[in-house]
N, C-alpha and C positions, 0 to 999 in steps of 0.2 A: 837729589836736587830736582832730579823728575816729577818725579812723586810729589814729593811738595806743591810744587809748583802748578800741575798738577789740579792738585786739591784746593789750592787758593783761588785759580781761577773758576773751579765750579763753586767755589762755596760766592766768590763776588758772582755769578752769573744767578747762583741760587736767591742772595739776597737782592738783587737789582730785581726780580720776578717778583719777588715777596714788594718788593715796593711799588713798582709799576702795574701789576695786576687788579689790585683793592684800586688803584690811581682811576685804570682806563673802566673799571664797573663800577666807579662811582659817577663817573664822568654818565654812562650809558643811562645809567638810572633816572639821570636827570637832577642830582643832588652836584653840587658845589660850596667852595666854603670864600667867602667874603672875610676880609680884616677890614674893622673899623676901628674908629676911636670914641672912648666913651670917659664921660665925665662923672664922680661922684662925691659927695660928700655926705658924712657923716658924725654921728656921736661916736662909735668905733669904726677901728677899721674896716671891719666884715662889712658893715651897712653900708658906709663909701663905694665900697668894692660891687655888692650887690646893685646898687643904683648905676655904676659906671657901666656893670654888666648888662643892667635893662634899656638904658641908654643906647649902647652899642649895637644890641640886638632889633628895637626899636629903629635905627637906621638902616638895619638890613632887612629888615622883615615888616616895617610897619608898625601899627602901636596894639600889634595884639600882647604882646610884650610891653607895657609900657611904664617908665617912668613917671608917666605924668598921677600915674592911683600914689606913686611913695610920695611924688608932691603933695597930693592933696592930701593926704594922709598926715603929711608934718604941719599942712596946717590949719587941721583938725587940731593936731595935738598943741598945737597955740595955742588955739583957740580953747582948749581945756583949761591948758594951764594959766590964761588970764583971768579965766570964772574964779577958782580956784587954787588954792595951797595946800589942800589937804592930800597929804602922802597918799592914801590909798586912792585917789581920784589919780594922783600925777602915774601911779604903779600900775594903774586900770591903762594908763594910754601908753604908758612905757610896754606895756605887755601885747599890745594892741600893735605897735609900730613893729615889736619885733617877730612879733606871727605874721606880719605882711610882709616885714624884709623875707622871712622862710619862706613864703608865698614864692615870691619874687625870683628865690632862688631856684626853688624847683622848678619853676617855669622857666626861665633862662637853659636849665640841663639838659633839655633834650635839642637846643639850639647851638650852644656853647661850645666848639673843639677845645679851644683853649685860648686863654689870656695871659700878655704879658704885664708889669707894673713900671711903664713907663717914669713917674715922677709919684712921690707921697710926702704930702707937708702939709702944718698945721694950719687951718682954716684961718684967711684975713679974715674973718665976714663973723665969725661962730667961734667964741671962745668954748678951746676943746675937742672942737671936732677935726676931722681931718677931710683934706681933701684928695683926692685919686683920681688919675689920670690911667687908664688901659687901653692896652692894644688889643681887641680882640678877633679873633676867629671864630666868623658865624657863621652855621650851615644853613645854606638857603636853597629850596627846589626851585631849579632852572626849569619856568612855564616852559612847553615846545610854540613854535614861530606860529603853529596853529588857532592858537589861544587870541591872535590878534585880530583871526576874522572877525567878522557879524556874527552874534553869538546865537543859536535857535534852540529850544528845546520843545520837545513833542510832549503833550501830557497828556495820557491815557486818557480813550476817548471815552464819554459818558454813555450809559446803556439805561434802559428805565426800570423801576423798581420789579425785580420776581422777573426781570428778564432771563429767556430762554437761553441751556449753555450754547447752541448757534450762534445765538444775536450778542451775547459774551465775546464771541469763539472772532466773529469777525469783528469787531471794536478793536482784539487786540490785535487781528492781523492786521488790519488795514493802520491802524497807529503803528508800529510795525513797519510797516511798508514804506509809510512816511520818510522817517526814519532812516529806512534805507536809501531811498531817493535821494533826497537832502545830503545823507553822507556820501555818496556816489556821484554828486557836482561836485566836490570841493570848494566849496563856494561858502558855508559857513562850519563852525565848530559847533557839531552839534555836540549837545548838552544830554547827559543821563537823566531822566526822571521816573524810572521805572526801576530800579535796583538801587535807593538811596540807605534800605532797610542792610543791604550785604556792603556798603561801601563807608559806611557807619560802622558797619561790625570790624570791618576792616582795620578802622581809623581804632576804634577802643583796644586792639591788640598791637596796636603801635604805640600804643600808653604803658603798656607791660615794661614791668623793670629791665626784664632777661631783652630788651632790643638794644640794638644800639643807638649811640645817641643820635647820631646824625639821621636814621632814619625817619626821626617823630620830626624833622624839618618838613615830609610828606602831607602833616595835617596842615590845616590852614589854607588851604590856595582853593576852596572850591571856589567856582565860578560863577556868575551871577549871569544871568542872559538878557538878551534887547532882543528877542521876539519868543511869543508864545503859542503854540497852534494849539489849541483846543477846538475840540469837536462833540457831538452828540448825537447819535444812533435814536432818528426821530421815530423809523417803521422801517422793519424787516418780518418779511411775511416770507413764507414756503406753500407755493402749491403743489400738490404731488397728481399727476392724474395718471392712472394704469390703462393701460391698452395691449390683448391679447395681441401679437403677432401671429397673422396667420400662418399655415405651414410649419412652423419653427416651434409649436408648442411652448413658448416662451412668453413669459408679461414682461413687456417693456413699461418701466414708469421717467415721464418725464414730469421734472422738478424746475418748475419758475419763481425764482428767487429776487425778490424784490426789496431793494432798499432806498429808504429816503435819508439823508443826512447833513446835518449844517456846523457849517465849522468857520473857524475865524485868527486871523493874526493876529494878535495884539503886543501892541510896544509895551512891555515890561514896566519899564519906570514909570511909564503915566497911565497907563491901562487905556491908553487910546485903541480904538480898532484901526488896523492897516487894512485888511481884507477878509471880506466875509460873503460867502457863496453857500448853495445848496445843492446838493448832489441826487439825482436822481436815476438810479442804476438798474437795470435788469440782465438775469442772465436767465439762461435753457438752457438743460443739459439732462439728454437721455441715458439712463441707466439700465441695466437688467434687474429683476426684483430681489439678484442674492444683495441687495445692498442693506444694511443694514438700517432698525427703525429711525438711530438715535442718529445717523449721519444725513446731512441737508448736501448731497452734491449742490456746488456752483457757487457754496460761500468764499472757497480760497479765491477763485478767480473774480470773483466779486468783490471782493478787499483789496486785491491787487490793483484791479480798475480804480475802484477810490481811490489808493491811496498815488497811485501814478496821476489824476487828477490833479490830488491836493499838489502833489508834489509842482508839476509841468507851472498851475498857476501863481504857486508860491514863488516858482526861480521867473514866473515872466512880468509878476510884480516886483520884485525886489533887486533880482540879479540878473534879467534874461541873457538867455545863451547866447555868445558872441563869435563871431569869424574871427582869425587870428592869425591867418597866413594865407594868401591864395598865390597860385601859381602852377602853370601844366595843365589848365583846365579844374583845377582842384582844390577846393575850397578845406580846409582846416579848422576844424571846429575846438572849441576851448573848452568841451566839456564831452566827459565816452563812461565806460562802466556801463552799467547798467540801468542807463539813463534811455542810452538810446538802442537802435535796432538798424540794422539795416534793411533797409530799402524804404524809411521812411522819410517822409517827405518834407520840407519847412521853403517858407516863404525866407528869402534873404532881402532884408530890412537897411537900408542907408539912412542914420540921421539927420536930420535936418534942424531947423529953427526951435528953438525952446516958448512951449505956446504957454498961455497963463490965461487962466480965468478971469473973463470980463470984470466978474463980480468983485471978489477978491483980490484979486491980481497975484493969487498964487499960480506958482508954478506947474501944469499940467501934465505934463514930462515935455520929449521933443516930439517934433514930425518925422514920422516914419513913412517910408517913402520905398514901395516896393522894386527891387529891381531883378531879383532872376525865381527862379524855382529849382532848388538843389535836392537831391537823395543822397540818401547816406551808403556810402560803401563800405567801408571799411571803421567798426569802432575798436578804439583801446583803451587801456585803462585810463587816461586821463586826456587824451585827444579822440576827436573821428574827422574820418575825410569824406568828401560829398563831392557830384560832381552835379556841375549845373543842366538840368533836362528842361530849363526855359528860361527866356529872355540871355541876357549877355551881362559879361562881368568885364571891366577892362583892366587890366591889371595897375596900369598906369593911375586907378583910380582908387585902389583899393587902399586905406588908410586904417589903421590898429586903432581900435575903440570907435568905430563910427558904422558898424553892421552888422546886425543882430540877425538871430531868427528866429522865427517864431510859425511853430507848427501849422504847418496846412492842413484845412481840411478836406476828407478825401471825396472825390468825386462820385457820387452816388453810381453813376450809371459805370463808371471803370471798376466797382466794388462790386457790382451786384454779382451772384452764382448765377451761372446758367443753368435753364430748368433741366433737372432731372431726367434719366432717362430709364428706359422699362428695366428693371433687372429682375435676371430672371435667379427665382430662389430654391433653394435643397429642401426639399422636408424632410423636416428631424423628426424621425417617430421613435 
């Protein structure tokens, strides 16, 4: 009786796994299954059924599925048969309607879990035909909560025709960089435009018979964006100039990398420009002569610069970074990753009055209204803390959504190196 018993409850522990396992990795994937109700009618049952089915799907997924082509489709086929009584014209559009119900079906298959036949009865409306009423089970990808930001995508930056693989080489890092930035606010959902070629190829092997149904619910949901950064790599030049080092029997070459660049927001749906700037970079960077002909030291840290640029004016146009708790002397910032740094510096900003243009009388933003000077101490993945090294902050005063900041710039004379001093060198013979 052991034994038995036993064995019934592993085999119930076995099947409750077999059931709740597929359950919680469908749940992970982001797939779920929707019942709805769908209406159909037809000259047969099948076509009924078909229509109810594209109906249903159509409610859960939108009208990429949609009933409304079998409508228009039937009255097409009126509209034939009122030209017309000649059998082989009526046989042309009977053969016509039932390649589209197969349409129809096969498109519903990869949506479909399953459907019940709630009611079926002869059509008031259509001597002959029937009507159907289902319950179905449709698999729909659940977007993630992300999807609801402000939506951005980076589109590979323009380079000039027979451009050099360097001035290639930084386009893509600094679009790249962008990129990274952007995704490291969490502040919008950024959007892929540079792998649409593998995420395509993706989407065509989830059209294969051998998938499951419910995975091909994954096609459909790309996303459309409300801002576009484009940019164009106007001049990038490399000077190299070599200088023996005395003593050391070594040629040092230093490499001045220069790039001019113009790039721009634009709102998607209207092609209006948000924001349009021009970048003007330079780097130095000494090297030893084993350096290779075909490598430009000082273009990675030159794309970086860009694109931490585009990035800093993109979020102080659209989203600038906010205060989000103060307390203990210590400011809380609502944005860290690899945005910020510590020990850098920002002006902390109070709201004020929302100003408008004389002319217009659009809206200008608000007044911003200086009130302390805070460093960054401590960053984390999605906060940093700062503490204030001028003016005062009073806590009693401090209000969520009303204090921005916005990077200071640094004080030449606290930046400068102090001069050099003799050093005395080895000679390398």
């Amino acid at each position: 009786m052991t034994t038995y018993s036993s064995f019934f409850r592993r085999a119930l522990l076995a099947l409750a796994l077999a059931l709740v396992l597929p359950a919680a990795a469908l749940a992970a994937s982001g797939l779920e299954y929707v019942t709805a109700e769908g209406k159909g009618s037809g000259a047969t049952r099948a076509e009924a059924v078909n229509e109810a089915l594209a109906e249903a799907v159509a409610k859960v997924n939108g009208l990429s599925i949609s009933s409304q082509d079998v409508s228009a489709l039937r009255v097409q086929l009126s509209s034939v048969e009122a030209q017309t009584k000649s059998g082989s014209l009526n046989a042309s559009a009977a053969s016509i309607e039932e390649a589209k119900m197969k349409q129809v079906a096969t498109a519903t298959k990869g949506l479909v879990q399953s459907y019940e036949v709630i009611s079926e009865e002869p059509s008031a409306t259509k001597q002959g035909w029937v009507d159907v009423v289902l319950q179905v089970t449709v698999g729909k990808y659940q977007l993630s909560a992300q999807t609801q930001r402000k939506r951005i995508a980076v589109m590979p930056f323009r380079v000039r025709q027979g451009a050099q693989p360097y001035e290639q080489r930084y386009a893509q890092l600094a679009a790249q960089g962008v990129v990274d930035y952007l995704s490291q606010t969490r502040r919008f959902a950024v959007l892929d435009r540079d792998f649409l070629k593998e995420k395509y190829r993706e989407f065509d092997l989830l059209q294969g018979d051998d998938i499951p149904a419910a995975e091909k619910a994954r096609v459909g949901n790309t996303l459309g964006t409300d801002y576009i950064v484009v940019g164009a790599v106007d001049i990038l030049t490399a000077e190299r100039k070599e200088e023996k080092v005395p003593y050391l029997n070594e040629v040092q070459l230093t490499y001045k990398v220069t790039a001019r660049m113009t790039w721009r927001i634009i709102e998607a749906p209207t092609g209006m420009t948000v924001l349009s700037h021009s970048i003007n970079e330079v780097q130095t960077k000494k090297v030893t002569a084993t350096t290779k002909d075909d490598e430009i030291p000082g273009i990675s840290s030159l794309a970086e610069a860009t694109a931490r640029i585009i990035g800093v004016r993109t979020m102080d146009t659209i989203y600038p970074m906010m205060a989000v708790g103060f307390g203990d002397g210590t400011i809380t910032i609502g944005q860290g990753g690899d945005t910020l740094k510590q020990g850098q510096r920002f002006n902390l900003l109070q709201y004020g009055e929302i100003l408008r243009d004389p002319y217009t009388k659009e809206p200008l933003g608000r007044e911003e209204k200086k009130i302390a000077v805070v460093e960054v101490t401590d960053v984390l993945p999605k906060t940093s803390q700062a503490k204030v090294v001028e003016g005062s902050v009073t806590p009693g005063a401090f209000q969520e959504g009303q204090f921005i900041l916005r990077e200071a710039k640094a004080d030449p004379a606290a930046t400068a190196k102090p001069a050099p001093g003799t050093k005395t060198m080895k000679p390398k013979w």
